[in-house]
KEKOL-303672 format. One record per residue (C-alpha): residue number from 1; residue in one letter; z, x, y. Coordinates in steps of 0.25 Angstrom, whole numbers, always signed. Layout:
BEGIN
num / residu / w / u / v
NUM / A / Z / X / Y
...
END
This chain:
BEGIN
num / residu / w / u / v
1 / X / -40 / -175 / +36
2 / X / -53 / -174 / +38
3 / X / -61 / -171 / +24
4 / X / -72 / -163 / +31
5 / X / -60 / -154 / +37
6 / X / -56 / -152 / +23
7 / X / -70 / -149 / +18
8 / X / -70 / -136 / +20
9 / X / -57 / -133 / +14
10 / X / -61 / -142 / +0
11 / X / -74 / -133 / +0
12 / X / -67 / -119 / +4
13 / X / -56 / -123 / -7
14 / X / -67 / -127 / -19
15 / X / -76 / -115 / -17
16 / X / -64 / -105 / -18
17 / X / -56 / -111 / -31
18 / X / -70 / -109 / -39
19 / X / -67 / -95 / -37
20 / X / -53 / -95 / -37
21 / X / -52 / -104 / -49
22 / X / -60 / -93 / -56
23 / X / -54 / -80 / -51
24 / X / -42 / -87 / -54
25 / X / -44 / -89 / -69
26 / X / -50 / -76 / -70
27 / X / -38 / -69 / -63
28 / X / -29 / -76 / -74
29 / X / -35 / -72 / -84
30 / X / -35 / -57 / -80
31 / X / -21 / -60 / -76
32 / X / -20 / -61 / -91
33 / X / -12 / -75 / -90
34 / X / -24 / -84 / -90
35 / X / -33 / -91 / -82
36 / X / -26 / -103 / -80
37 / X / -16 / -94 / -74
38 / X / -25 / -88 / -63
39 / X / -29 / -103 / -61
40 / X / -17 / -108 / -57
41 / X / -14 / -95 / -47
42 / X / -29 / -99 / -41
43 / X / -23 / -113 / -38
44 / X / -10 / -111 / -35
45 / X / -9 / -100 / -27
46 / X / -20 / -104 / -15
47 / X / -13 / -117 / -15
48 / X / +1 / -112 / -11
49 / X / -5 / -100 / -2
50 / X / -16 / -111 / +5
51 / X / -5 / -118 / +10
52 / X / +7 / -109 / +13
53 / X / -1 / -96 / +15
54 / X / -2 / -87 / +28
55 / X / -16 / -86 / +28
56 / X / -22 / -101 / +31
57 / X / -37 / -98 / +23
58 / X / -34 / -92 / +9
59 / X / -37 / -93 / -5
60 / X / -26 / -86 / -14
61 / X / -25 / -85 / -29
62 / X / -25 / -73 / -40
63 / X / -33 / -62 / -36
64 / X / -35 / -49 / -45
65 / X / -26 / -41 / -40
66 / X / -14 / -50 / -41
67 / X / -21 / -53 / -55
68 / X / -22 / -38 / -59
69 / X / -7 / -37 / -58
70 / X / -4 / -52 / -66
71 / X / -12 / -47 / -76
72 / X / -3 / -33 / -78
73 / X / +10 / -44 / -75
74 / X / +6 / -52 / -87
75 / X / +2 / -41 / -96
76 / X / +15 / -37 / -94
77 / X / +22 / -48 / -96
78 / X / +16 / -49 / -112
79 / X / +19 / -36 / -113
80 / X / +33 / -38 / -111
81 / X / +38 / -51 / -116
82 / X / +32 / -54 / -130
83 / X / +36 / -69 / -127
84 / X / +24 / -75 / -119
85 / X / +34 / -85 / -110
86 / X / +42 / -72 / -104
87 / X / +28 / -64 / -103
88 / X / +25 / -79 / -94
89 / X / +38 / -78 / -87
90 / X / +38 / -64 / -82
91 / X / +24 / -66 / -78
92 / X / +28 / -80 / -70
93 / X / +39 / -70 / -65
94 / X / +30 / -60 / -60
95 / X / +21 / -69 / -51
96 / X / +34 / -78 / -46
97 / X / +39 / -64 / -41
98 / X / +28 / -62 / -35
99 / X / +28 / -73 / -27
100 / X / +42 / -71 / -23
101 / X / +41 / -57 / -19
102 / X / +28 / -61 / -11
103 / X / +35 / -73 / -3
104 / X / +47 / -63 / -1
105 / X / +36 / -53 / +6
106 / X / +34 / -65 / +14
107 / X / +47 / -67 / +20
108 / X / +49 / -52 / +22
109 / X / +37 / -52 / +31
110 / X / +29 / -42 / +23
111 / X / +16 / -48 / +26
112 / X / +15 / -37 / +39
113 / X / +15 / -26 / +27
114 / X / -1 / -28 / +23
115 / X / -5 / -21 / +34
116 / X / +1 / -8 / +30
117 / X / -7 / -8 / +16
118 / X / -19 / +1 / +21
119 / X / -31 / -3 / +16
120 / X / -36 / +7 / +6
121 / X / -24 / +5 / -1
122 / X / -27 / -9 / -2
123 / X / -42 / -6 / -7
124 / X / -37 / +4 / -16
125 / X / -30 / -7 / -23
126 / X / -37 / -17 / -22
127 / X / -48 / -7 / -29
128 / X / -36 / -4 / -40
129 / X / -33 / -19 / -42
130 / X / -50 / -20 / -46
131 / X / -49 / -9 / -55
132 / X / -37 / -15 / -63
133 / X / -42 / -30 / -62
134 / X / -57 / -22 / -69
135 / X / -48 / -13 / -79
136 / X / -40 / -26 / -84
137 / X / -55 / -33 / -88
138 / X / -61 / -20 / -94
139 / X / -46 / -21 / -101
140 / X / -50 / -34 / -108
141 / X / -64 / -32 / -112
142 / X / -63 / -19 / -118
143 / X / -51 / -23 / -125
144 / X / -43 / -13 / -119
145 / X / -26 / -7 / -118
146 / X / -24 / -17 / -132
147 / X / -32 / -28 / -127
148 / X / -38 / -38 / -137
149 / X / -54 / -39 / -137
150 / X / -59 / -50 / -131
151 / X / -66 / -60 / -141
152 / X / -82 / -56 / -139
153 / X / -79 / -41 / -138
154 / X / -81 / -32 / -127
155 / X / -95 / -32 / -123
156 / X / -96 / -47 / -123
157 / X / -83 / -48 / -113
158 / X / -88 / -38 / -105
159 / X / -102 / -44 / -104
160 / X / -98 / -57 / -101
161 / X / -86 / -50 / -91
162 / X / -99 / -42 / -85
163 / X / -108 / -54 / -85
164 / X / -97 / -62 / -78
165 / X / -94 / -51 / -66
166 / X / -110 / -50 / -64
167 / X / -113 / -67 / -63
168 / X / -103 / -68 / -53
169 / X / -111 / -61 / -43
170 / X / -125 / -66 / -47
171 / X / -121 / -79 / -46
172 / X / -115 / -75 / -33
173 / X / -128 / -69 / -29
174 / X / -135 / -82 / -33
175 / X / -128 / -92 / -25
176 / X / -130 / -83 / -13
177 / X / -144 / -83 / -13
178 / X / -145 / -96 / -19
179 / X / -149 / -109 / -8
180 / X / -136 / -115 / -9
181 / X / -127 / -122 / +1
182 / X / -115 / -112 / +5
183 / X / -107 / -124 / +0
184 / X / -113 / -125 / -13
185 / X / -114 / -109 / -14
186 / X / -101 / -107 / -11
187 / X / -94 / -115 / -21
188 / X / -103 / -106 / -34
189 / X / -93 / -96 / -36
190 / X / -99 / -84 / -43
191 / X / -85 / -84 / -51
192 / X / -84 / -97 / -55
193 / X / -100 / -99 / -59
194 / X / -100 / -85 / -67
195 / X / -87 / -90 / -75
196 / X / -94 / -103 / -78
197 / X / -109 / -98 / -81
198 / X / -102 / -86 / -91
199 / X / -92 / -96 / -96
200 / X / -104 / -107 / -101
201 / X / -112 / -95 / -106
202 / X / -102 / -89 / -116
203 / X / -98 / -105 / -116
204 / X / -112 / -110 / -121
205 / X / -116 / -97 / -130
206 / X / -102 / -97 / -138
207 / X / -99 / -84 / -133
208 / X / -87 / -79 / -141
209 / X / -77 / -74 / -131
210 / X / -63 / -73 / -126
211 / X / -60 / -85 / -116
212 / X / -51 / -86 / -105
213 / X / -38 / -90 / -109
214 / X / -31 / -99 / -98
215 / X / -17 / -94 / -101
216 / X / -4 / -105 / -97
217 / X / -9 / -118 / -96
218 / X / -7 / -129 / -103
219 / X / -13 / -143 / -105
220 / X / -3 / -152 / -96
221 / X / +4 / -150 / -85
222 / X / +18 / -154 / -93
223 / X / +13 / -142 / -102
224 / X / +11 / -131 / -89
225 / X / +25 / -137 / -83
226 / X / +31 / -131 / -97
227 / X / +22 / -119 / -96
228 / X / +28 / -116 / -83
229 / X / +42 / -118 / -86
230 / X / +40 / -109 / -99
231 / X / +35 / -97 / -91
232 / X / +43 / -99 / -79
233 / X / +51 / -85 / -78
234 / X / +64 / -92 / -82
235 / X / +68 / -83 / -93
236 / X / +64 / -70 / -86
237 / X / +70 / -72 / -73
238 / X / +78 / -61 / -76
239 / X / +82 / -46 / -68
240 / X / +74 / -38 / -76
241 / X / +61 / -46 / -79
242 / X / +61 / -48 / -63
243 / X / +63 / -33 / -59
244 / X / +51 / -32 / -73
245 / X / +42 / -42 / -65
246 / X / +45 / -38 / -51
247 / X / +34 / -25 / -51
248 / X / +25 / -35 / -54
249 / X / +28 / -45 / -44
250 / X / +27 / -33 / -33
251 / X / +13 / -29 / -38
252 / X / +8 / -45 / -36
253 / X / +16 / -47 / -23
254 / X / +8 / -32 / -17
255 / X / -5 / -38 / -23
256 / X / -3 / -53 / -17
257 / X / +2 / -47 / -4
258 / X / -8 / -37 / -3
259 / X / -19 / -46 / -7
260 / X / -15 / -60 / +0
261 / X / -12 / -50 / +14
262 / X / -26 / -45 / +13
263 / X / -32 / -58 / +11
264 / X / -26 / -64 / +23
265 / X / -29 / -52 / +32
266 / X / -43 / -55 / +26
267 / X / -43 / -70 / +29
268 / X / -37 / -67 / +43
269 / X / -50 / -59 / +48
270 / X / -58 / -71 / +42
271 / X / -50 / -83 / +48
272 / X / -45 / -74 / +60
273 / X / -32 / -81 / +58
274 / X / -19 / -71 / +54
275 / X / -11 / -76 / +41
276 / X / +3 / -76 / +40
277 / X / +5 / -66 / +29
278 / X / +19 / -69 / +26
279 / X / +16 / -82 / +23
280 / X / +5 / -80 / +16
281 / X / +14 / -70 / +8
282 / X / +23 / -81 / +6
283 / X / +12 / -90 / +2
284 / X / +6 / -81 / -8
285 / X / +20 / -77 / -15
286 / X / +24 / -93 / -16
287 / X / +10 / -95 / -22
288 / X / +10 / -85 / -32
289 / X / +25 / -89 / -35
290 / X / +19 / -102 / -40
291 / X / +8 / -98 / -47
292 / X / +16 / -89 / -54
293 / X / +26 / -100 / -59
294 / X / +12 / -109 / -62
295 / X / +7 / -98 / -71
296 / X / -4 / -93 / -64
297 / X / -4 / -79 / -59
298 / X / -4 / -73 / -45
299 / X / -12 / -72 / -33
300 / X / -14 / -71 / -17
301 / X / -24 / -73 / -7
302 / X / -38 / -70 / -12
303 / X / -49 / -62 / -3
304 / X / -61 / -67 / -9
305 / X / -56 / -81 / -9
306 / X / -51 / -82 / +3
307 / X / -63 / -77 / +11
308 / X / -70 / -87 / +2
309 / X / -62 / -98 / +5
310 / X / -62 / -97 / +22
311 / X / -80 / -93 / +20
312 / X / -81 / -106 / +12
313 / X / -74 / -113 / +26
314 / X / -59 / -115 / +22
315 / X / -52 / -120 / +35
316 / X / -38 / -124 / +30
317 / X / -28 / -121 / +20
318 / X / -33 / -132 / +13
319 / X / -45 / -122 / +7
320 / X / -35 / -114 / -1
321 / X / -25 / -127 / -6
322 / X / -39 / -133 / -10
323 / X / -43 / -121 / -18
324 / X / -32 / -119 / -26
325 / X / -32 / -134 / -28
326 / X / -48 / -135 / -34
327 / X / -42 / -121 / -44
328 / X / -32 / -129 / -46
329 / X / -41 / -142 / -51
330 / X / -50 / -134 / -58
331 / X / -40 / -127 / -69
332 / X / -36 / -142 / -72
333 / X / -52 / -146 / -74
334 / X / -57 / -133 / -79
335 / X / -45 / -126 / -86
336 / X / -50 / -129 / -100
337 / X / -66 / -124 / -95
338 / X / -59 / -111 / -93
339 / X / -55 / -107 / -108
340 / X / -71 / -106 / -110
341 / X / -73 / -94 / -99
342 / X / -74 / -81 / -108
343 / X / -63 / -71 / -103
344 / X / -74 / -60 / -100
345 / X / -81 / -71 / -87
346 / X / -66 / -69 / -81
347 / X / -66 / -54 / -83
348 / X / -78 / -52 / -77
349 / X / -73 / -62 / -64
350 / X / -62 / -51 / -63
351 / X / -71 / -40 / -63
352 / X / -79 / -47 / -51
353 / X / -64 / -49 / -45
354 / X / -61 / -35 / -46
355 / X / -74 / -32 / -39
356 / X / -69 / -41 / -28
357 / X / -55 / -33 / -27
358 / X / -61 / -21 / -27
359 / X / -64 / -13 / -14
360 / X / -78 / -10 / -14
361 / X / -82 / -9 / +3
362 / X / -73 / +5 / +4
363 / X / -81 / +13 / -8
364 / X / -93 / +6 / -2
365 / X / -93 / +11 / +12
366 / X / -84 / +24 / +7
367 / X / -99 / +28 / -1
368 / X / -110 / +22 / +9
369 / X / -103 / +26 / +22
370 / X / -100 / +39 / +15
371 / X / -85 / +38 / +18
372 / X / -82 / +48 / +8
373 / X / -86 / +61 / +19
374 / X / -73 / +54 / +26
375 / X / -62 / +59 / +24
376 / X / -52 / +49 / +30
377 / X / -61 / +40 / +19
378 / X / -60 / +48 / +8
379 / X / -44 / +47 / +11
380 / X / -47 / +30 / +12
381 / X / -54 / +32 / -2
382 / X / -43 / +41 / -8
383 / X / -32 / +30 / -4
384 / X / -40 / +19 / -10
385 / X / -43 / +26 / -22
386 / X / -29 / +30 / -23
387 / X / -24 / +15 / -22
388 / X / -33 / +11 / -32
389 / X / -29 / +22 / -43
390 / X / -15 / +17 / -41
391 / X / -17 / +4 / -41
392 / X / -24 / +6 / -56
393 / X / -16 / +16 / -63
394 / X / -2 / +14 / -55
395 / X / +3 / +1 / -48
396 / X / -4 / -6 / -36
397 / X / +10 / -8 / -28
398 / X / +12 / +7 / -30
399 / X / -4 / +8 / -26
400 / X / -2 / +1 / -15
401 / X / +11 / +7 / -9
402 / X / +8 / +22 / -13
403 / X / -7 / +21 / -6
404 / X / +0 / +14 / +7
405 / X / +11 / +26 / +9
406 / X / +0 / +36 / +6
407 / X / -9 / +31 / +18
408 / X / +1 / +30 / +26
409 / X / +7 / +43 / +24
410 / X / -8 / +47 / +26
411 / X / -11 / +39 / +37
412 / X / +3 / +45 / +44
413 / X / +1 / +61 / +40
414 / X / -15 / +62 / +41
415 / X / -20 / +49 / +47
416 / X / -25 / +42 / +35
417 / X / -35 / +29 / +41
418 / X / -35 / +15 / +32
419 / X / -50 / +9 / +29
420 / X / -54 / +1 / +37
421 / X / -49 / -13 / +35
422 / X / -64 / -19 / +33
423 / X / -64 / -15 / +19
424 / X / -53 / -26 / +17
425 / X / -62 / -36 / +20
426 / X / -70 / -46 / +13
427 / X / -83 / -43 / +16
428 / X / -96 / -56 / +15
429 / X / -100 / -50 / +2
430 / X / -88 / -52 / -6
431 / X / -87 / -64 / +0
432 / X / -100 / -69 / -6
433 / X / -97 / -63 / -19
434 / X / -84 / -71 / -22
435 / X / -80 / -71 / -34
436 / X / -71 / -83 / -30
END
């Protein structure tokens, strides 16, 4: 094959695992089972979905919705078995089911069914995923619901988390104005640079503070084989600790349809190609399967990623299998660099990545169009605000469900009209300030 083909996949691939690589390791970490955990989800996955995926240009791997729910699955799971290999086990359990109920929605043909989710229930969830990924930060700096301080106190977390979150788009802003080759200006992630510059200042000035904690790995790969054998669910593959995780695995398998779906519908505009959405539900439960088993944590297809990977002029399947293979490269070279990045610097990435989930176009135009003396808009508010409260203080499957009966009993009796599906797109500006 022709190596100047396979440039622009091997360019595609490099630029997008700089972000993914970080996201990743921050998204384990707030997954509360470690960095190296998010790390192997950010390989694993995109390899497995790359190739046997429905949608031909993507870039999977955890996201922070599907994170926002690990993080309650392993909170859980300490909390309710004392013995840290059956805490491990169930959690294994969770994201194995996960993959099976996801690859069952596959070979029922339930791919057809994201069309009916209106789209101010999805924006209303997405908006409550942002608030609870933001709630689960402010938890750990301000020590709060029995937490332990983080060493350096609060001020010094938040001021670094702060710091973190505001770099991210200076640097951003810097490289875009900056005379540099798209090539070259494509491949300085705002993530990445802002983790390195904070981690070398902290690094360089003996700033004492709490440090990532990478979680399950081990030095060999004779020591992981052990590792995964121990916290294979092999104890717990019982009736009752399967109906315990099944909840669970039905909030991840909602979020990883919801999210892979929407992506792919996404990607389709872009490529004006259609993806097979069974098949990429197929693709996404097997991949989350195994990463489960792998002791990394779940994900699915990733917005951002994605549009960055086709903008950076991915053309085959290659792009993504590259991607999740340089991810994979780096946490052998750099898994050691990682237990020097303060805890705060990935905070403050997942405040940026909340940002990025968050809906901010609808509010936007709701104010400077002055939507609000509307009243079918001020009914499209109500039922975003509504899925987001829910989402928060109740369940994001009972979010979800509830908000879509309710339009449609509106939409029946009284004519209720969904926003307009623009707001669901990725617009130039996020684009340009990926996170990764």
């Amino acid at each position: 094959m022709n190596f100047r083909r396979l440039l622009p996949d091997i360019t595609s691939g490099l630029t997008v695992s700089f972000a993914a690589l970080s996201l990743g390791a921050a998204f384990g970490v707030m997954s509360g089972r470690g960095a190296f955990a998010g790390m192997i989800g950010a390989a694993v996955i995109p390899i497995i979905t790359s190739i046997f995926g429905g949608t031909r240009l993507q870039a999977s791997g955890p996201t922070a919705p599907m994170t926002a729910v690990s993080a309650l699955v392993v909170a859980f799971a300490y909390d309710n078995f004392p013995v840290k290999e059956m805490a491990e086990q169930f959690i294994t359990l969770v994201f194995i089911l996960t993959g099976l109920v996801l690859i069952v929605a596959a070979l029922a043909r339930l791919g057809k069914l994201i069309s009916l989710v209106p789209n101010v229930i999805v924006l209303g969830f997405m908006n409550g995923i942002a608030v609870l990924i933001w709630y689960d930060q402010l938890v750990k700096i301000f020590a709060l619901k029995g937490k332990e301080l983080m060493q350096g106190g609060i001020w010094l977390n938040l001021g670094i988390a702060l710091s973190t979150f505001l770099m991210i788009y200076l640097i951003v802003l810097t490289v875009k104005r900056a005379a540099l080759r798209p090539q070259i200006r494509s491949l300085l992630s705002g993530v990445l640079l802002s983790i390195i510059i904070m981690t070398a200042f902290t690094t360089l000035f003996n700033i004492q503070v709490e440090h990532v904690q990478l979680g399950s790995t081990t030095g060999s790969l004779s020591d992981f084989g052990h590792l995964l054998a121990s916290y294979f669910p092999n104890d717990i593959l019982k009736v009752e600790y399967i109906i315990m995780a099944l909840p669970f695995a039905l909030q991840l398998t909602l979020l990883a349809y919801l999210d892979s779906l929407l992506t792919a519908l996404v990607v389709d505009k872009m490529t004006r190609e259609k993806s097979n959405l069974n098949k990429e539900l197929f693709a996404q439960g097997l991949s989350n399967a195994v990463s489960g088993m792998l002791q990394g944590i779940p994900g699915a297809q990733a917005t951002i990623r994605s549009v960055l990977l086709i903008k950076e002029g991915a053309q085959t399947r290659l792009a993504g299998v590259l991607m999740g293979i340089f991810v994979l490269v780096s946490i052998l070279v750099l898994k050691d660099l990682l237990t020097l990045v303060p805890a705060a610097v990935f905070i403050g990435v997942l405040f940026k990545a909340g940002l990025d989930v968050s809906d901010k176009d609808f509010p936007r135009t709701f104010m400077l169009k002055r939507w609000f003396r509307q009243p079918m808009r001020n009914i499209q508010f109500a039922f975003i605000a509504f899925t987001t409260v829910v989402t928060v203080l109740v369940d994001l499957n009972i979010a979800v469900l509830s908000g879509t009966v309710l339009f449609y009993i509106g939409k029946y009796f009284w004519g209720i009209v969904d926003v307009e599906p623009d707001f669901q797109e990725v617009s130039e500006k996020e684009r340009k300030l990926v996170t990764g």
